[in-house]
C-alpha positions, 0 to 999 in steps of 0.5 A: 602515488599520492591524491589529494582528498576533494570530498568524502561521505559515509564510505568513500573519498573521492581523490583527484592529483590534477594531472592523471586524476583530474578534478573533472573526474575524480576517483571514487574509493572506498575508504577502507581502501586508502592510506591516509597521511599526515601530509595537507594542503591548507590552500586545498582545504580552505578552498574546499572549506569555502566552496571555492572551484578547484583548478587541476594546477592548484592540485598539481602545485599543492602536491608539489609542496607536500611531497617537497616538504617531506 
């Protein structure tokens, strides 16, 4: 299963895929618990990097990619 990283502090992540984790309720995650990949999404991240709202279907379709890129 994979998740997109929408923000991170300290101890956790808070990960949302758009479609069973949605960004309205995104999962809290120790980071100690998660394994990171290589994989990004450049339109997710300047999004998050410009505080720009991200919709489920933007996370949908950014997975889409990345696991299509695999």
């Amino acid at each position: 299963m994979y998740f997109i990283v929408i923000d991170s502090d300290d101890k956790y992540v808070f990960l949302a895929d758009g479609s069973t984790r949605k960004i309205e309720r995104v999962k809290k995650k120790k980071i100690k618990h998660i394994e990171l990949t290589e994989y990004h999404s450049d339109v997710i991240a300047e999004k998050v990097k410009n505080k720009n709202k991200i919709s489920n279907q933007d996370l949908k379709k950014a997975l889409k990619e990345v696991l299509k890129s695999r």
